[in-house]
Every structure is written in C-alpha cells, then in structure tokens.
C-alpha positions as a LaTeX table, in Angstrom:
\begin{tabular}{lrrr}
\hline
Residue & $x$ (\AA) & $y$ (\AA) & $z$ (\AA) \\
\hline
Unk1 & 180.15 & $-44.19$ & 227.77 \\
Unk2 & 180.52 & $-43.05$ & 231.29 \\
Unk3 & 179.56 & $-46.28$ & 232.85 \\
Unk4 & 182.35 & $-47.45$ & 230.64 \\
Unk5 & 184.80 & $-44.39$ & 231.96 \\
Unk6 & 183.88 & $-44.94$ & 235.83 \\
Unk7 & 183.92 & $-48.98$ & 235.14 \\
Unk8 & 188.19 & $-48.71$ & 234.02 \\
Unk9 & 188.68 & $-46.30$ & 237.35 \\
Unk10 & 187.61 & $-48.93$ & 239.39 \\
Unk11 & 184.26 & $-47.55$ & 240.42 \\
Unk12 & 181.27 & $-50.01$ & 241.09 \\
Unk13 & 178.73 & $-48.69$ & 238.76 \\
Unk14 & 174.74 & $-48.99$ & 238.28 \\
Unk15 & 172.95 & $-47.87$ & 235.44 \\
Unk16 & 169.23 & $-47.10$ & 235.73 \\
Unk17 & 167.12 & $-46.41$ & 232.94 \\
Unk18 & 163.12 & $-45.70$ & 233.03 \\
Unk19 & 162.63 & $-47.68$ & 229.84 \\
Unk20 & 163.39 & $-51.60$ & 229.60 \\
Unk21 & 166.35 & $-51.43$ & 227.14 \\
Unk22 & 169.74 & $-49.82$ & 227.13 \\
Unk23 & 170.09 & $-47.15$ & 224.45 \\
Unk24 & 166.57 & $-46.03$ & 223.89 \\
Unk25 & 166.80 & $-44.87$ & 220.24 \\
Unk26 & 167.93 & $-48.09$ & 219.17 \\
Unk27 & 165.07 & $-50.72$ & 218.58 \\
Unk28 & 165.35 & $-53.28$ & 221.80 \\
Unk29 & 166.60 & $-56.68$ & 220.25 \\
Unk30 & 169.48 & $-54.65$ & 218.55 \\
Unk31 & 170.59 & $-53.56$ & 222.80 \\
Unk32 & 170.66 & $-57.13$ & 223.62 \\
Unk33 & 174.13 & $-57.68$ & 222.92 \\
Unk34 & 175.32 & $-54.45$ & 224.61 \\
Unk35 & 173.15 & $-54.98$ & 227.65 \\
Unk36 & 175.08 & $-58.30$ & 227.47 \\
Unk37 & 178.50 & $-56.51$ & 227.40 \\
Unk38 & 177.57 & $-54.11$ & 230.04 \\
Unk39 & 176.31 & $-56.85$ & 232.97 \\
Unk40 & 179.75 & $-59.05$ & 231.47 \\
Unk41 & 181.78 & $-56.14$ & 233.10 \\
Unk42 & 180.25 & $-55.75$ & 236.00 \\
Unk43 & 177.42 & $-52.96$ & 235.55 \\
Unk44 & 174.57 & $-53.35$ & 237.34 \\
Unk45 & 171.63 & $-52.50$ & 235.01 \\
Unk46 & 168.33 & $-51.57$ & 236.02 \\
Unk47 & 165.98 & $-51.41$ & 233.26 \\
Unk48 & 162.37 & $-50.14$ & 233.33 \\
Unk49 & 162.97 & $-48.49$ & 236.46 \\
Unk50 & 163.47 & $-44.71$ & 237.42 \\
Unk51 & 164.66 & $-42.62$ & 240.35 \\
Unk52 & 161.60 & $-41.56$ & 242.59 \\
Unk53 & 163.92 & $-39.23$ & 245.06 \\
Unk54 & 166.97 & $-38.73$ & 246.65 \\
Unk55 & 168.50 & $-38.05$ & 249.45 \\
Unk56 & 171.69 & $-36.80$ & 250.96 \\
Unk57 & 173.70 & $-39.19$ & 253.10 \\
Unk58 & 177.09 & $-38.79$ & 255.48 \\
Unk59 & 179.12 & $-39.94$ & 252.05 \\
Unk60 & 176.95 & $-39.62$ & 249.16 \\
Unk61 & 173.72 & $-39.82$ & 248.21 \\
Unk62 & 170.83 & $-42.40$ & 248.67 \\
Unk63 & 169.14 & $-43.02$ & 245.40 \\
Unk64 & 164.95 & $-44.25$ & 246.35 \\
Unk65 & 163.88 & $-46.17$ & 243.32 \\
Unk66 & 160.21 & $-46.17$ & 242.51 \\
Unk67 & 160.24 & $-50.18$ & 242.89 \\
Unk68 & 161.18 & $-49.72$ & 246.38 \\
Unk69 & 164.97 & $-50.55$ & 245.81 \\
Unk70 & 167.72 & $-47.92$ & 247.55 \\
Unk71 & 171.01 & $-47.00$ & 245.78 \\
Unk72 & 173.62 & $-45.42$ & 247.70 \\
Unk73 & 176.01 & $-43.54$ & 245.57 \\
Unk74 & 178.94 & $-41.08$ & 246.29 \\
Unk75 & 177.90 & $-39.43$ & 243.24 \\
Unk76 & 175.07 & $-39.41$ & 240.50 \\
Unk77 & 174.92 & $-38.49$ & 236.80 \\
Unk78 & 171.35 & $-37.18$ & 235.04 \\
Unk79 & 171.19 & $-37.60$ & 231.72 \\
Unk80 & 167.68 & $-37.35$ & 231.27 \\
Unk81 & 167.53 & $-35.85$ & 227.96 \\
Unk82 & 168.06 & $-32.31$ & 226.81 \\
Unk83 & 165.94 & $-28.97$ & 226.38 \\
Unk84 & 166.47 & $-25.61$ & 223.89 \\
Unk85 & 167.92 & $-22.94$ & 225.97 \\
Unk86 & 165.65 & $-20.23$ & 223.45 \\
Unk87 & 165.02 & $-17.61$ & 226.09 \\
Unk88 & 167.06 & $-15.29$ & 224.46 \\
Unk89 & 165.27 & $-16.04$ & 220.61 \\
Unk90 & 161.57 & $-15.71$ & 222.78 \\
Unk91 & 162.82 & $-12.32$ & 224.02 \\
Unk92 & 163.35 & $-11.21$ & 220.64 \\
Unk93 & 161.08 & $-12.36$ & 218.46 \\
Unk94 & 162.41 & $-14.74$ & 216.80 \\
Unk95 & 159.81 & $-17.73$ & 215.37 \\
Unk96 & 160.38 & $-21.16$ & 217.40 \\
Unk97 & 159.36 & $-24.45$ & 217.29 \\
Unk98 & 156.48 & $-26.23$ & 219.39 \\
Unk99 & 159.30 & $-27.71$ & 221.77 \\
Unk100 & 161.08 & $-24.07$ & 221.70 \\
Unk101 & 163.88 & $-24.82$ & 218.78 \\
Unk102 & 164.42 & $-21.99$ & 216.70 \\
Unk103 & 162.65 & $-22.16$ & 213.25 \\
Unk104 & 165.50 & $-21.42$ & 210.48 \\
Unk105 & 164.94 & $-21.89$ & 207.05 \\
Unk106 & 167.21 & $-24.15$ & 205.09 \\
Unk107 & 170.25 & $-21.73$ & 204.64 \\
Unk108 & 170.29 & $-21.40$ & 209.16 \\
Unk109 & 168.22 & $-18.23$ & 208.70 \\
Unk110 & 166.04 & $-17.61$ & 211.69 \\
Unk111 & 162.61 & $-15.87$ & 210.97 \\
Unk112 & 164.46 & $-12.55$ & 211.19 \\
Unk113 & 166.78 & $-12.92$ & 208.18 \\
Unk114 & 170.03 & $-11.63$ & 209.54 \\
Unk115 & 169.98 & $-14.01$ & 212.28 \\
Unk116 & 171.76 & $-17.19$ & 211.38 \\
Unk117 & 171.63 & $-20.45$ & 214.02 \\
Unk118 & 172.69 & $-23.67$ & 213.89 \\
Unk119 & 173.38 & $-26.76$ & 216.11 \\
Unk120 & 171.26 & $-28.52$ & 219.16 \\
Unk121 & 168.72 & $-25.15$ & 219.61 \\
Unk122 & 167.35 & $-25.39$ & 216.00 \\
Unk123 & 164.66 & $-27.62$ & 214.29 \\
Unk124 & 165.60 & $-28.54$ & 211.12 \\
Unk125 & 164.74 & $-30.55$ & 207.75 \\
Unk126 & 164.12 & $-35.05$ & 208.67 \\
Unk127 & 166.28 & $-36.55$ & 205.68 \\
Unk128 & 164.39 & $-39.20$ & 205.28 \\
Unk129 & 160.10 & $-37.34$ & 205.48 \\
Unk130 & 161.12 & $-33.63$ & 205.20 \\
Unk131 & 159.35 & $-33.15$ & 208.65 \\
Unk132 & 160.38 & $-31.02$ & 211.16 \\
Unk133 & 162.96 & $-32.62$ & 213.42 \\
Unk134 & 165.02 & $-31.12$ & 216.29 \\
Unk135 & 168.72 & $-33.45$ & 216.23 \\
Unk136 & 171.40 & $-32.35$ & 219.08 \\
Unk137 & 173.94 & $-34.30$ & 217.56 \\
Unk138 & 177.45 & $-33.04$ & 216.41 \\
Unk139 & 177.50 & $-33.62$ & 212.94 \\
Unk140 & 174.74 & $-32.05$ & 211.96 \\
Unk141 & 175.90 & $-29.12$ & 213.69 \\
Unk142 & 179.27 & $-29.20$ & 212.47 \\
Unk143 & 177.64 & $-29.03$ & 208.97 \\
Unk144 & 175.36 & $-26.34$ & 209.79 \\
Unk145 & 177.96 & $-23.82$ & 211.56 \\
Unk146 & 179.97 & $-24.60$ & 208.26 \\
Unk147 & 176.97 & $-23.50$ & 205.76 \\
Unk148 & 176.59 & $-20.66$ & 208.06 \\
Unk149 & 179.63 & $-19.41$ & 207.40 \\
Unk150 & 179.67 & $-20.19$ & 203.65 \\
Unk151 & 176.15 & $-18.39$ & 203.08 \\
Unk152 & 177.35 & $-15.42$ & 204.57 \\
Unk153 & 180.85 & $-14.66$ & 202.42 \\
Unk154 & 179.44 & $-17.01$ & 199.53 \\
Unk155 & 175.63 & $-16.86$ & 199.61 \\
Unk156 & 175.09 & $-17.37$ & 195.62 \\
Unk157 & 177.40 & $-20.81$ & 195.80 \\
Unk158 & 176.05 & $-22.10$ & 198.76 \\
Unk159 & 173.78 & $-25.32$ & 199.06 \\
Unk160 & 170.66 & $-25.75$ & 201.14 \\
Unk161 & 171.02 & $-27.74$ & 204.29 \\
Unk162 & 169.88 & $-31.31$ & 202.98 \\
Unk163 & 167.99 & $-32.17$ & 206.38 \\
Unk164 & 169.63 & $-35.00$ & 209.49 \\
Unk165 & 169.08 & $-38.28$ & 209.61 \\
Unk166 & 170.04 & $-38.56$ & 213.02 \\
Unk167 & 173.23 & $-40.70$ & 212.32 \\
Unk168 & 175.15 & $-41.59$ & 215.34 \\
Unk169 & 177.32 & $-44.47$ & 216.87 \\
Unk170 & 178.39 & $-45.19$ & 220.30 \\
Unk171 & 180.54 & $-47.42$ & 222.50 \\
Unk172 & 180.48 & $-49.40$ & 225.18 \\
Unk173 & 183.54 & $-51.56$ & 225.90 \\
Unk174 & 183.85 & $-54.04$ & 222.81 \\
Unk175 & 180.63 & $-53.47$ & 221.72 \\
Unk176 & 179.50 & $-51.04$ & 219.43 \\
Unk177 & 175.99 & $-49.59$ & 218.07 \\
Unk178 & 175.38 & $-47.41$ & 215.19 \\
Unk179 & 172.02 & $-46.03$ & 213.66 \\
Unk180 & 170.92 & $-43.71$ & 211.01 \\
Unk181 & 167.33 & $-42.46$ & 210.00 \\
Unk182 & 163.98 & $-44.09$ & 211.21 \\
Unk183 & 163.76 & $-46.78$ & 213.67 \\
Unk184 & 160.50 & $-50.22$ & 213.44 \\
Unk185 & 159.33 & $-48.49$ & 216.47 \\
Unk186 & 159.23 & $-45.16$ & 215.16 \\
Unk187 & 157.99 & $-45.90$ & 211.85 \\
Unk188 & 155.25 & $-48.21$ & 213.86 \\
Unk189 & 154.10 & $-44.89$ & 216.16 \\
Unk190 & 153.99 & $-42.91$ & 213.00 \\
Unk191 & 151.93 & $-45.43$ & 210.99 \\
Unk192 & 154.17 & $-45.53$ & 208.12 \\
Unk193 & 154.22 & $-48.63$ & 205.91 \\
Unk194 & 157.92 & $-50.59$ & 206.24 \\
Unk195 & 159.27 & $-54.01$ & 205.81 \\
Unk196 & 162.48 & $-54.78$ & 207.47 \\
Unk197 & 165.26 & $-57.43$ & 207.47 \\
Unk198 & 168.16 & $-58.45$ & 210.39 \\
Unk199 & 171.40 & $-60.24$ & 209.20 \\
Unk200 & 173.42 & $-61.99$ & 211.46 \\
Unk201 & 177.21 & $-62.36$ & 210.02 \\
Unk202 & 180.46 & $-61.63$ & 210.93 \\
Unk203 & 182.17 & $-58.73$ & 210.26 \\
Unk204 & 184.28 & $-59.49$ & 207.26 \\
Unk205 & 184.41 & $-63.38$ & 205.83 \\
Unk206 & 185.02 & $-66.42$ & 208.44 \\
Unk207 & 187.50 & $-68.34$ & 206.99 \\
Unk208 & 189.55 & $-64.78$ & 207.05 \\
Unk209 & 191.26 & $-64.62$ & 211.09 \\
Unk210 & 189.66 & $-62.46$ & 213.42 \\
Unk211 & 185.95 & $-62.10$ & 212.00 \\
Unk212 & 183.39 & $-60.73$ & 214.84 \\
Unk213 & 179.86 & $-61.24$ & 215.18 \\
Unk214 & 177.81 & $-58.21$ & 213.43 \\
Unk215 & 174.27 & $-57.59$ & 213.75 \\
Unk216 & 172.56 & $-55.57$ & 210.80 \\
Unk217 & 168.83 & $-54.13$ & 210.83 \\
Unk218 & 167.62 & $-52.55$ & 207.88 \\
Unk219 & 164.10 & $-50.66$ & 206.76 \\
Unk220 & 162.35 & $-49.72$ & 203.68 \\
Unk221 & 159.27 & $-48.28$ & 202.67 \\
Unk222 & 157.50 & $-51.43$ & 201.48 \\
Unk223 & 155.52 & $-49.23$ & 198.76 \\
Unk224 & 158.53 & $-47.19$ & 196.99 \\
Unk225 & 161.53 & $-49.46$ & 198.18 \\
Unk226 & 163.35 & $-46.68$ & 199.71 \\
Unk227 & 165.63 & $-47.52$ & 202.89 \\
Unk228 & 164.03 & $-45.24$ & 205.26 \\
Unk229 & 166.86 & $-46.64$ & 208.48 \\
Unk230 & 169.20 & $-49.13$ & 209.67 \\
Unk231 & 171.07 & $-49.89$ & 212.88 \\
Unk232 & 174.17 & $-52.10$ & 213.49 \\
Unk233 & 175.49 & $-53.78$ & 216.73 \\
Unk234 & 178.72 & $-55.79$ & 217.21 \\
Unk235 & 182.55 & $-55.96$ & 217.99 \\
Unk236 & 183.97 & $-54.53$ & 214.82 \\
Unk237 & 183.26 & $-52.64$ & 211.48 \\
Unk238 & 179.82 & $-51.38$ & 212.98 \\
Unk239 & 180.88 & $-47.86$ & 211.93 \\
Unk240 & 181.78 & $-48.95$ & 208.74 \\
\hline
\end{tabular}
C-alpha cells in the first residue's frame, strides 16, 4: 500500500523484501499476479534480498544490499514486522506469552482479573486449532475492545471471544489479495494433514460485461473435511 501511495505522487519506488515473494503470509503462486501488477507500474521489486546497512548521503540515504547492490533513497520505510510493547504488564505481574503478548482469558481478562486487554499486545484463541495465536490485525481488535466493554456493564450476557482467523485483505493498484485462516505452507511446517484446490474463473459469469480474472485457493483437513483456509487474488470481488 505505500509503494502504491508514493507510486501516484510520482516517486520512483523499490520494494525489497528478504523473502522471494511479495506478501509473505500469502502462499507464493497466489503473489504472482500482484508481483505482476507491481513491476507493470513501475516498482522495482527485489525479492529474496535484504538491507545489510545504510548509510547517510548529501540527499538521502544509501541503502547496501547484502547481494552487493546500492540503493540510494531520499527516504526509507521499515516495516519489518511488529513486537508487544508489554513492559508495563512485565512490571506488574501480569502473565505473558512466550513472545511477550499478554495472556487473557477468553472474556480479555489478563491473569489479574480486573485487568481487561485487547488488540495487537494480546495472544488469543486460533479459530481454526484453538492454539495460542498473537493477530495485530484490526478486526479482531475492534471485536475484542467491544466484548471488553460489554463484559464489564453486561458480564452475564456476554459471549466468549470465539478466537481470529487472521482474516485480512489488501491492495495494490487493481489487484487485490485476501486470506483467512491457515495457509499450504503453514499447515506443511505444522505437519497437519490438508488437501487443497485453486480455481481459476472470473469474477462473476463471462458472457455477463466486465468479468475479471479471480484466483481462489482453498484448504481442508483431508481427514474431517473441514476448510481449515483460503486465499483469493484478482481485479474484483476478491473481498467478496
């Protein structure tokens, strides 16, 4: 999204990411067609490579790649991924996770029961396994600052929090990408049993004006038949 932002000001922009796809979540054949978009308007994309220094210059910076490559750049953004700011919950007490998320049970109630926390510092409840997950997305911390609320002026009618799949779309020019629950490559890492099926359509039926190419992945647990993910990709309906 901000290569997108700095692309429409104008601004020549590169995009370098240690892994060798775009959107690292996603599995890699469902990037190809926003790596694609990206290179189509004009970003220069750098994949499986990583920033080994920089250094500052008369205008800018100069970015030292660890292939050898140099970047010069009037300015640089991190986003490198994102870390529980807990010190305060350490200081007093309060249980955390192995990563440094605050424990809360499944009404936001940290270990000490009148302390309530929700959003990106918490671990919470994996939809899909019941494991313990940490999501720093903003639904699931829309829902929990609402249950919050609701368990403390209505504790007898309020529901558990149900646990995150990790739902979340993004957009990059005219492509789009969606996902929700477990990825092939996460499932694969965990060892869990899956089968899985891609669908290449369009987005509503041909013959109809205006249909766009839509790329659909889905999962299931090849033992119970549950869908345990899926992830979309194209230039329309991938959010619906």
């Amino acid at each position: 999204e901000m290569a997108e932002q700095f692309a429409h000001l104008g601004k020549r922009v590169t995009l370098v990411e240690l892994l060798p796809q775009v959107l690292p979540p996603l599995d890699a054949p469902m990037t190809r067609l926003l790596e694609d978009e990206l290179r189509r308007r004009g970003i220069d994309l750098r994949l499986g490579e990583s920033i080994a220094a920089f250094a500052p210059t008369a205008t800018g910076l100069s970015c030292q790649l660890a292939s050898g490559a140099v970047l010069e750049a009037d300015l640089v953004v991190l986003a490198i991924g994102v870390r529980p700011d807990t010190a305060l919950a350490r200081a007093a007490g309060l249980a955390l996770g192995p990563r440094g998320h605050l424990h809360v049970d499944e009404f936001m109630r940290a270990s000490d029961p009148d302390i309530s926390a929700a959003g990106d510092a918490i671990e919470t409840t994996d939809f899909v396994t019941g494991e313990t997950v940490a999501v720093p997305l903003g639904g699931p911390a829309n829902r929990q600052g609402r249950l919050v609320a609701d368990h403390i002026f209505r504790p007898a009618d309020t529901k558990p929090f149900p646990g995150a799949l990790g739902t979340a779309i993004v957009r990059a020019f005219d492509v789009t990408a969606g996902l929700t629950g477990w990825t092939e490559k996460r499932l694969r890492a965990a060892g869990r049993p899956f089968r899985t099926v891609t669908v290449n359509d369009n987005h509503h039926a041909s013959y109809f004006p205006g249909a766009k190419p839509l790329l659909l992945k889905l999962l299931w647990d090849s033992a119970t038949g549950r869908a345990l993910g899926a992830q979309c990709t194209g230039l329309a309906g991938v959010d619906k």
